[in-house]
C-alpha positions in Angstrom: -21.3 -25.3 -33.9 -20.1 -22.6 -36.4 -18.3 -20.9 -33.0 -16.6 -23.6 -32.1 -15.5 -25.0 -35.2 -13.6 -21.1 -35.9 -11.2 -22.9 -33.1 -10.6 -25.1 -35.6 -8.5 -25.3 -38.8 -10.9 -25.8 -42.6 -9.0 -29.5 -42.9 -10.0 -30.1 -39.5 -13.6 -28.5 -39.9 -13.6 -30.7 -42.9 -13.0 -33.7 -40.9 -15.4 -33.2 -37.8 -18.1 -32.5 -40.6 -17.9 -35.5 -42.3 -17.5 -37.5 -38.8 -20.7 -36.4 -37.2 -22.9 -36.1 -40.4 -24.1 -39.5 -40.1 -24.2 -39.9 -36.6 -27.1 -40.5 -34.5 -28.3 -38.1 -30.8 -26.9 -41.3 -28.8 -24.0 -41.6 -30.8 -23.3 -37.7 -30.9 -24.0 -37.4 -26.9 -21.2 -40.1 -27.0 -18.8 -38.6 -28.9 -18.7 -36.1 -26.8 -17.9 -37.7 -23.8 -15.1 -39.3 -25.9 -13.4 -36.3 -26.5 -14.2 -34.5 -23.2 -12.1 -37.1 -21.6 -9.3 -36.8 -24.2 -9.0 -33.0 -23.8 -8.9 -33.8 -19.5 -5.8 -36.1 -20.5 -4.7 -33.2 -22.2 -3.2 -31.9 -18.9 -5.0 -28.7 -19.5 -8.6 -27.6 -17.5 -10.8 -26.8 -19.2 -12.9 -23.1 -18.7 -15.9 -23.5 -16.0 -18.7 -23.6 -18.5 -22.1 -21.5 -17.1 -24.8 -23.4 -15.7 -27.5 -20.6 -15.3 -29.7 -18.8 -17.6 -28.5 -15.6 -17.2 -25.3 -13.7 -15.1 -25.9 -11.5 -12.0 -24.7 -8.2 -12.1 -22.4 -7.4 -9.8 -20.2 -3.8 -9.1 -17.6 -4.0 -7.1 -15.6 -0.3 -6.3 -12.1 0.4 -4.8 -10.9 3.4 -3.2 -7.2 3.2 -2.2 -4.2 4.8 -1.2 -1.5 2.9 -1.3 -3.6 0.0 -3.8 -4.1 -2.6 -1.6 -8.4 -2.0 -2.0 -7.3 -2.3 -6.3 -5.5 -5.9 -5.6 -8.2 -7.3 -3.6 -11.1 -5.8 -5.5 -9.4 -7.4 -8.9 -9.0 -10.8 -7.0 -12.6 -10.7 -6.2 -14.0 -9.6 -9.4 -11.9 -12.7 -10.9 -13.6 -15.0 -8.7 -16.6 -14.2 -9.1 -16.1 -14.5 -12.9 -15.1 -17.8 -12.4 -18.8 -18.5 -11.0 -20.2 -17.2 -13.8 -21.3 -13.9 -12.0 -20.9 -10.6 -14.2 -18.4 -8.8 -12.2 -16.2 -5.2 -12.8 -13.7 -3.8 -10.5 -13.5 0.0 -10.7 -11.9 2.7 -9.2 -14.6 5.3 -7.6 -13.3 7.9 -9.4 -14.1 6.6 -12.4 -17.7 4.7 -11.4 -20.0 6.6 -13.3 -22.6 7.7 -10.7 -25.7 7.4 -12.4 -25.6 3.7 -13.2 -26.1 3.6 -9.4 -29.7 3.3 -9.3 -29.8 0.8 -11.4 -26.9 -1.5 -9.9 -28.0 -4.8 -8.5 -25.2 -5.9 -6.1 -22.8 -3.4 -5.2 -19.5 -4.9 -3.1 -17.5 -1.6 -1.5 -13.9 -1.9 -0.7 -12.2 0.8 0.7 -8.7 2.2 2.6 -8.9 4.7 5.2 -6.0 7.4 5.5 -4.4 9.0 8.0 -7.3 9.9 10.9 -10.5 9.2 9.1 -10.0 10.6 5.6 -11.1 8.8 2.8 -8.7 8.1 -0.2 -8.6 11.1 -2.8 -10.1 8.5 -5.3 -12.8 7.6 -3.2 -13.7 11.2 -1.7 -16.3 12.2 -4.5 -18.2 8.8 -4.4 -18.6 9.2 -1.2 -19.7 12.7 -0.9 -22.4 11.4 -3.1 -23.8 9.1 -1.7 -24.4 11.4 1.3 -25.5 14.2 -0.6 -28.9 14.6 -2.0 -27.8 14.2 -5.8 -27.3 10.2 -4.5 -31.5 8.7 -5.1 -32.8 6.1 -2.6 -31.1 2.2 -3.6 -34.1 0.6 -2.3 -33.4 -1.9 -4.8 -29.7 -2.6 -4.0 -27.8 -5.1 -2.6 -24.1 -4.1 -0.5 -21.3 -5.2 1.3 -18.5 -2.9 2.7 -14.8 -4.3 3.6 -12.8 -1.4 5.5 -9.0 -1.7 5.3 -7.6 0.4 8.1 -4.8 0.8 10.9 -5.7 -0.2 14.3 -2.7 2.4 15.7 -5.2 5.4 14.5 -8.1 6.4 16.1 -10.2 6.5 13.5 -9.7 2.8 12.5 -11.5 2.3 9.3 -13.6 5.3 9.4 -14.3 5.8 5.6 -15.2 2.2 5.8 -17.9 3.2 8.9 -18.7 5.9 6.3 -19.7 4.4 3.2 -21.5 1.5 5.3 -24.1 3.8 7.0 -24.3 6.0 3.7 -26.2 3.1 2.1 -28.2 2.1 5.0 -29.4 5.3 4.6 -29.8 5.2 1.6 -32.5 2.3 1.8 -29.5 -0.3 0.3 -30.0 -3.8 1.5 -26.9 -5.3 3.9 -25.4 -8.5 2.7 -23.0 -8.9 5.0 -21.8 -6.8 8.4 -19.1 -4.4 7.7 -15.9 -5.9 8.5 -12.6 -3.5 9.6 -9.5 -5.0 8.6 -6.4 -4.2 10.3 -2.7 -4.1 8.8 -2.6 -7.8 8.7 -5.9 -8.2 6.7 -5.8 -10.8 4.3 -7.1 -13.6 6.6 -10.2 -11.1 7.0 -10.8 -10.0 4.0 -10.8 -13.6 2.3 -13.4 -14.6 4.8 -15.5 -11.5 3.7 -14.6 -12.4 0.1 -16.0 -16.2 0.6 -18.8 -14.8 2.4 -20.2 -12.5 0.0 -19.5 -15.1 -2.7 -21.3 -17.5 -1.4 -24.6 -15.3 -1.2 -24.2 -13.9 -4.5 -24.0 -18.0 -5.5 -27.2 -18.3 -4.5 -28.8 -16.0 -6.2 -30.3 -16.6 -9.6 -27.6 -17.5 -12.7 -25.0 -18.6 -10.8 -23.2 -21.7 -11.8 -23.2 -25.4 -10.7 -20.6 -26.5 -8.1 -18.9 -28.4 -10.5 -17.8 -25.4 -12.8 -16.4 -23.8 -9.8 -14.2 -26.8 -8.5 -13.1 -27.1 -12.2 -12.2 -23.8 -11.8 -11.1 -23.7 -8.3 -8.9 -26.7 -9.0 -6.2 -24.2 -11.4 -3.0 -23.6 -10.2 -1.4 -20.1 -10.0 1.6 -18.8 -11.1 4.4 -18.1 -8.5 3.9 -14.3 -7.2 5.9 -13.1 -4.8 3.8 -10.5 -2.9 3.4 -9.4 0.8 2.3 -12.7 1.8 5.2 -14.6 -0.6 8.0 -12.3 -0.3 11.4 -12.6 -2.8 14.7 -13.1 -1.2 16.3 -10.3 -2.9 20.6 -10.7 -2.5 22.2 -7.2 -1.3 24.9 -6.1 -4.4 26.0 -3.1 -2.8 25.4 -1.0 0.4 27.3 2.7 0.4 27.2 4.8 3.5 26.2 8.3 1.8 26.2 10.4 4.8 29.8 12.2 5.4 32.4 12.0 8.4 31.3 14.1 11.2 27.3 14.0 10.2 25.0 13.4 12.8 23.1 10.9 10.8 23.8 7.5 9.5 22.3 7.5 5.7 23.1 4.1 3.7 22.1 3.5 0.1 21.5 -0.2 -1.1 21.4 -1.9 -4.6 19.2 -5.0 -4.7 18.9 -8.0 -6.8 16.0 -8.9 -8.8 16.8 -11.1 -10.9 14.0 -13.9 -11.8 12.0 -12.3 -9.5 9.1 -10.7 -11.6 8.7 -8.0 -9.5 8.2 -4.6 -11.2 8.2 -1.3 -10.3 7.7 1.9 -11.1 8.7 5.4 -10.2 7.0 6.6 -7.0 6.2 2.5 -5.8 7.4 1.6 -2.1 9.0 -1.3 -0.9 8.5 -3.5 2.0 11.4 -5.0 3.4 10.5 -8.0 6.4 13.4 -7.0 9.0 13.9 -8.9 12.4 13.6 -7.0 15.5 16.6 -5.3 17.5 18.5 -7.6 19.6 18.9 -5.3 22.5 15.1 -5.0 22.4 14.7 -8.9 22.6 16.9 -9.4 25.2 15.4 -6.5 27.4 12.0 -8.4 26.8 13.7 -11.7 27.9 15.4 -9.7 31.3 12.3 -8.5 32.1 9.8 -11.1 32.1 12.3 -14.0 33.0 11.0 -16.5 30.8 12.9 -19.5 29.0 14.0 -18.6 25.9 13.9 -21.6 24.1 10.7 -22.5 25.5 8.2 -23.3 22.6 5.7 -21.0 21.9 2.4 -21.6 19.4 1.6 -17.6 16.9 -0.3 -17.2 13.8 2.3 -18.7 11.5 3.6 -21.7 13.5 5.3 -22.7 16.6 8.9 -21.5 17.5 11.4 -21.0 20.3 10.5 -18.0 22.2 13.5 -16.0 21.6 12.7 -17.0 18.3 9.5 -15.3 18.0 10.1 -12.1 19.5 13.2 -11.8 17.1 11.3 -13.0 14.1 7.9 -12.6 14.5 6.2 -10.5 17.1 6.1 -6.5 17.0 8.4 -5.2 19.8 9.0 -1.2 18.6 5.8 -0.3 18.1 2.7 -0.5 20.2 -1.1 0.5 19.8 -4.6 0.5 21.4 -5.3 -3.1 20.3 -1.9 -3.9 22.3 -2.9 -1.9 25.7 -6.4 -3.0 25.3 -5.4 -7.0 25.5 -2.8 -6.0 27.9 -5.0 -4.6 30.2 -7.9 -7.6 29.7 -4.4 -9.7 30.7 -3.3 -8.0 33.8 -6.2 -5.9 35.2 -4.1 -3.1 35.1 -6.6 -0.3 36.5 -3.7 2.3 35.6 -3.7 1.3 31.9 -7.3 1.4 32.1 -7.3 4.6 33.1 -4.9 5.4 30.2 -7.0 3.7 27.8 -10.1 6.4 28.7 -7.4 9.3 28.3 -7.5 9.9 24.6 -5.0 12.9 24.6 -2.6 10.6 27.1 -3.1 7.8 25.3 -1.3 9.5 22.1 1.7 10.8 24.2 2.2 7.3 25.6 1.9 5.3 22.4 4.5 8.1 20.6 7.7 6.4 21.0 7.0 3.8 23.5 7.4 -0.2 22.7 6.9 -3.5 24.6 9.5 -2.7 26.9 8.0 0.3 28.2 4.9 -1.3 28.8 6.3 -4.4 30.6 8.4 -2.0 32.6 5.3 0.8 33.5 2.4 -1.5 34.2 4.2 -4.8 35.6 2.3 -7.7 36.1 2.9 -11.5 36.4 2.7 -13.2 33.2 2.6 -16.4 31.4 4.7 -17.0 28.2 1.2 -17.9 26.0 -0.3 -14.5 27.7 2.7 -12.0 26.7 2.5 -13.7 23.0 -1.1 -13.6 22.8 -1.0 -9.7 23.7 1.9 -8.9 20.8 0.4 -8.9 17.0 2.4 -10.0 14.2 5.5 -8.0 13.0 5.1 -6.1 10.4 6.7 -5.2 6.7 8.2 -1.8 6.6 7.7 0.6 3.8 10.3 2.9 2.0 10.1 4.8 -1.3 12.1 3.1 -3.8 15.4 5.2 -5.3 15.4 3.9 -8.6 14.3 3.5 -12.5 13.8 0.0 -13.2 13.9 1.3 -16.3 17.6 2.8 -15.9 18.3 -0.7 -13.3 16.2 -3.4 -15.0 17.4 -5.9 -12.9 17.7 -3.9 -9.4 15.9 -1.7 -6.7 17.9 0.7 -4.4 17.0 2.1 -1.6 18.0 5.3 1.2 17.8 4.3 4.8 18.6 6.9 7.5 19.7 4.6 10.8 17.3 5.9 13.6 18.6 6.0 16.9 17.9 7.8 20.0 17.3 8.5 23.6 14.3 8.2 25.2 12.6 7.8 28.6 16.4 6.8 30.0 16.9 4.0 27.3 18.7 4.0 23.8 16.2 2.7 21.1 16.6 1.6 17.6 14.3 1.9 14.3 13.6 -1.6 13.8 14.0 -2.1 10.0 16.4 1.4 9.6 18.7 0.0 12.4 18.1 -3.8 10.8 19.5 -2.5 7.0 22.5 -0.4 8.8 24.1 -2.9 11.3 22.7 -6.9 10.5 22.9 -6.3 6.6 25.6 -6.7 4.3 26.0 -7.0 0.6 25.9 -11.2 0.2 22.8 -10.9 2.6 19.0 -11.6 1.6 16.0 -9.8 2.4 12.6 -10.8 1.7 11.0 -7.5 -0.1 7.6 -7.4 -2.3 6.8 -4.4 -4.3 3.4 -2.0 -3.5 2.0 0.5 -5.8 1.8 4.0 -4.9 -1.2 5.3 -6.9 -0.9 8.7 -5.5 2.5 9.7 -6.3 3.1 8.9 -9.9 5.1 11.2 -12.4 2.9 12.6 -14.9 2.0 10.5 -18.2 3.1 13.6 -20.6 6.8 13.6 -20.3 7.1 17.3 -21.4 5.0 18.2 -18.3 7.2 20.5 -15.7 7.9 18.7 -11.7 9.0 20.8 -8.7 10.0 17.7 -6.6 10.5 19.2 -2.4 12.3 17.1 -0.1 14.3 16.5 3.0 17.2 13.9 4.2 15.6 10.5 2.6 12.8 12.4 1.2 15.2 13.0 -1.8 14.8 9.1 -2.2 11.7 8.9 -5.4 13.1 12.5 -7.0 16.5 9.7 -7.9 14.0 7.2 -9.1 11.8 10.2 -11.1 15.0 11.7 -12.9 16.8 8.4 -13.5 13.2 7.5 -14.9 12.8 10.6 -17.3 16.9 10.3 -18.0 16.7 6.7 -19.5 13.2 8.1 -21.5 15.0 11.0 -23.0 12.2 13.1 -21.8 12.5 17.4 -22.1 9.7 18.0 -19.9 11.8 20.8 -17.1 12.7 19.5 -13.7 13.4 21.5 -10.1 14.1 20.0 -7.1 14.2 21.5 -3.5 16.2 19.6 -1.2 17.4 20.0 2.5 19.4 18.4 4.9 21.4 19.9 7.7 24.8 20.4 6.3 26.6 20.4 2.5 29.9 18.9 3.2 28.4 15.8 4.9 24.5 15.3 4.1 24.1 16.3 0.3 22.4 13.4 -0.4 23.5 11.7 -3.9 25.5 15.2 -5.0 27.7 13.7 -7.7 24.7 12.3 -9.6 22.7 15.5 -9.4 25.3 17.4 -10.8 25.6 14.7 -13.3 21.9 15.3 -14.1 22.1 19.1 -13.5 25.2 19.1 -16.6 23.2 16.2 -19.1 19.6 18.5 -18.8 17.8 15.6 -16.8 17.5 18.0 -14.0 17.2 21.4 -15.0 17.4 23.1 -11.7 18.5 21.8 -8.1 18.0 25.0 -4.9 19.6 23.2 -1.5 19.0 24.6 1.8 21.4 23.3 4.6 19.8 24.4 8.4 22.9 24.2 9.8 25.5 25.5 7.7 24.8 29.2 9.2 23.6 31.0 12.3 20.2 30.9 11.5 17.9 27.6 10.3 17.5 27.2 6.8 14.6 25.1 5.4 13.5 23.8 1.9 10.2 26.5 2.3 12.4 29.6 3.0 14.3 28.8 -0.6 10.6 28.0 -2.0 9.4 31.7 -0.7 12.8 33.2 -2.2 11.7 31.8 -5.2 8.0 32.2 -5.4 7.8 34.0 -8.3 9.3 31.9 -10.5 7.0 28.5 -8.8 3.8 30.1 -9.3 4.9 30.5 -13.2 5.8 27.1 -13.1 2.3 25.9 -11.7 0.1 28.5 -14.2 1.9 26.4 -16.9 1.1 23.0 -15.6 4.1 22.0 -13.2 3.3 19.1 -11.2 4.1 19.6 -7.2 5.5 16.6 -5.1 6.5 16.8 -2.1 8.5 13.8 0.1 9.2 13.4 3.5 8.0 14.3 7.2 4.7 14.8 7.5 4.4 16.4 10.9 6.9 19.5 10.4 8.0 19.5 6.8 5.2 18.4 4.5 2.8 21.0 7.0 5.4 24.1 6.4 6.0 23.3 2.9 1.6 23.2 1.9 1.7 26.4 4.3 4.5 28.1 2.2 3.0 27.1 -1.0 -0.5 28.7 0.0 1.1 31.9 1.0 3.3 32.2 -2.5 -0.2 31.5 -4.8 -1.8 33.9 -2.8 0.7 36.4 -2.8 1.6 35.9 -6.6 -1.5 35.2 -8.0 -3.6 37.9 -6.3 -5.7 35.4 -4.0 -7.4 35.7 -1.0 -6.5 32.5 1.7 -9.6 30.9 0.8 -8.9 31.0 -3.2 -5.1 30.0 -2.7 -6.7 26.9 -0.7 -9.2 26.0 -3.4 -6.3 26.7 -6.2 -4.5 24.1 -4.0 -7.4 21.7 -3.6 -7.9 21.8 -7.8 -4.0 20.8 -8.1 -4.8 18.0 -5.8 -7.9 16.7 -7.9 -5.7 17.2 -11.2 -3.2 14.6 -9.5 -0.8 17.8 -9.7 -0.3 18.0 -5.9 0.8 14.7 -4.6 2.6 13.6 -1.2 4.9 11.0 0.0 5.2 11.6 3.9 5.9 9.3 6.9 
């Protein structure tokens, strides 16, 4: 009683004392009761109390990318608190290995980036366990959720990986592995529920009671991927100059009573609609009704309705063609399908059109909506310090538009913000963490921030950021663009910067302002020297942008200048890079 009564005041102590010190079992055991039904007319629930004798251990480990493994590894571990199980969430990076052997139930969740690579954070864990350090886990107990990307061909491959590491191991399946696509919440609750419901029935769980006590709680109002916040359009500036071949906008976004925070280096993902020429096309080609009524995942709506709103039109994949070709019986797309290398050309800027128009077929309405998969939140970097704009989030949006196969097409969501948005208007956003492209926690530390067109977008955030926090760590950024009189990207405020000390040195490289192309990594070779000084004394190395030209020439560029300046063979400059990547000193944002 002595714990429960420290809840209590000493008058009130006093007064339960002298209440119950006559009292008999009966009485006591009623008394109880008594108050156990004033505290339910309380209008507060009471905590689940623990039925069993003792708690089962449980480990659960995340390795992510861009933290949606973190968010869904927390949720679990919080669950299966609330059933009385012992339960951690912990990044794999930071799981120390040799409690391993001695883990009961271990729950894997894991991303899967690019083609097949694991997370950085998950890399070493995994290594382990298929190394011989890792002992047999005879005596363990796992589940594996993959999160992955149907449009890649190695869909949830790390997941794949760390499943038939502890099989071999000698680890005991409690569930299948289950591959989660884009859209994985559905899947993952299920493999939540499932695993849950095992671990229940092992010894020391609690009663079913405590759980619908628990269960029964209402959260607070979060306004996340599946709950998005209407944020209201302020402003929206077009930044790029007369005469530039690209259409680059900057928006200021409304947060107010939102609760959404951010930080520098976090994304946002913006819900857009689809491009109206690309719904009507569909509607040409197949002939159906548009207001016909049509039944998806989240409800039932007008056709036209659907493709505008709901169903991915720009973007197709091998889950699409696959369905498509179970539809139709296209032997052609079969064919396709079983041509890896012609597989990738065909899905590379090709969208539902294309595929209605190249394998034609005679369709139902409920057959061409059963072949499209939900349409999808896109993701940009966000271009601003809610620490300098408590109450906003900007964002740089290059318009993409251009020819191909003999039709004009249109980024959905760039093309959405540029012509169908105005300030007044509402998007539905949510924020997302970016674990891998954080500034530094010491604020003296030294960036060299490279980018190109929009790429510049998280350097505004990171300067802004370290502006507001009066830090005096030294800044350098590389940008390019094509020309300086109409595609300087934000050049007022980095001069503004540049003059105040927030930025403390700024090298452009415009390709088309002379003769012969000029890219961020030929002003990075021309000052080599000076980077590789700025690395040896602890400089941390972003770089933002294209992944398939840019972010390839810029790592190539930066081998060649630690090589050349610090004496290195290939090999060493590679490992020197590799160790900047481990320290979190070498991080990307490319697309």
């Amino acid at each position: 009683m002595s714990n429960l009564l420290g809840l209590l005041n000493d008058k009130q102590q006093q007064l339960v004392g002298d209440l119950t010190s006559g009292l008999q079992r009966d009485q006591l055991l009623w008394l109880s009761g008594y108050l156990a039904g004033l505290g339910e007319g309380s209008g507060e629930k009471p905590a689940a109390a623990l039925t069993g004798t003792q708690q089962v251990p449980l480990t659960i480990l995340f390795g992510t990318h861009t933290g949606h493994s973190e968010a869904l590894a927390n949720q679990l571990a919080e669950r299966a608190r609330e059933l009385g199980i012992d339960a951690e969430a912990t990044v794999m990076e930071d799981y120390d290995v040799q409690e391993l052997p001695d883990a009961v139930n271990l729950l894997v969740i894991v991303s899967t980036d690019g083609e097949g690579e694991p997370p950085l954070n998950a890399l070493d864990f995994l290594e382990y366990l298929q190394g011989e350090r890792c002992r047999e886990l005879t005596g363990l107990n796992y589940a594996v959720l993959g999160l992955g990307d149907l449009s890649y061909k190695q869909y949830c491959q790390t997941g794949i990986d760390f499943d038939v590491a502890l099989e071999g191991k000698g680890a005991n399946r409690l569930l299948e592995l289950v591959k989660c696509d884009v859209d994985y919440h559905e899947d993952a609750r299920n493999w939540s529920d499932g695993v849950l419901e095992i671990l229940k029935q092992q010894k020391g769980t609690v009663s079913d009671a405590s759980v619908t006590a628990s269960d029964s709680v209402t959260p607070a109002v979060v306004y996340d991927r599946q709950n998005p916040f209407k944020a209201k359009v302020l402003e929206k500036i077009k930044l790029s100059g007369r005469g530039s071949g690209k259409e680059v906008y900057h928006l200021e976004l409304l947060l107010r009573d939102s609760g959404l925070t951010y930080e520098p280096g976090d994304t946002v993902g913006i819900f857009c609609d689809n491009p109206p020429e690309l719904v009507e096309k569909v509607l040409e080609i197949t002939g159906f009704d548009r207001n016909e009524q049509v039944t998806i995942k989240n409800g039932t709506h007008s056709l036209e309705t659907a493709l505008r709103h709901h169903l991915e039109l720009s973007v197709l994949n091998r889950a699409v063609l696959e369905s498509y070709r179970e539809l139709t019986g296209n032997e052609i797309l079969g064919d396709l399908l079983n041509d890896e290398q012609a597989l990738d050309t065909y899905l590379y800027g090709h969208d539902v059109v294309d595929l209605l128009t190249d394998f034609l077929a005679e369709l139902e309405i409920a057959g061409l909506v059963s072949v499209l998969t939900s349409l999808q939140p896109r993701m940009y970097s966000i271009s601003s310090s809610q620490a300098a704009h408590p109450e906003e989030l900007h964002l740089t949006v290059a318009a993409v538009r251009y020819d191909n196969h003999d039709r004009r097409r249109h980024g959905a969501c760039s093309t959405f913000l540029s012509d169908r948005v105005e300030a007044g208007s509402e998007i539905p956003i949510f924020i997302e963490k970016n674990r891998n492209f954080k500034l530094p926690e010491q604020n003296e530390a030294p960036l060299i921030m490279v980018g190109a067109g929009t790429g510049i977008a998280p350097y505004r955030s990171f300067v802004q950021h370290r502006q507001k926090l009066k830090a005096k760590g030294d800044s350098w950024l590389f940008f390019g663009d094509r020309q300086f009189f109409t595609d300087f990207l934000y050049q007022a405020e980095w001069q503004k910067f540049l003059k105040k000390g927030s930025l403390g040195q700024l090298t452009v490289a415009f390709s088309r302002d002379q003769e012969e192309k000029l890219y961020v990594q030929h002003r990075m070779r021309e000052h080599g020297r000076q980077l590789y000084e700025w690395l040896q004394r602890g400089a941390y190395f972003y770089v933002c942008g294209d992944k398939i030209h840019m972010a390839k020439d810029v790592h190539q560029t930066l081998l060649e200048i630690v090589a050349t300046e610090g004496g290195m063979t290939p090999e060493k400059a590679e490992e020197y890079l590799k160790d900047l990547k481990k320290q979190r000193r070498y991080q990307l944002d490319v697309y």
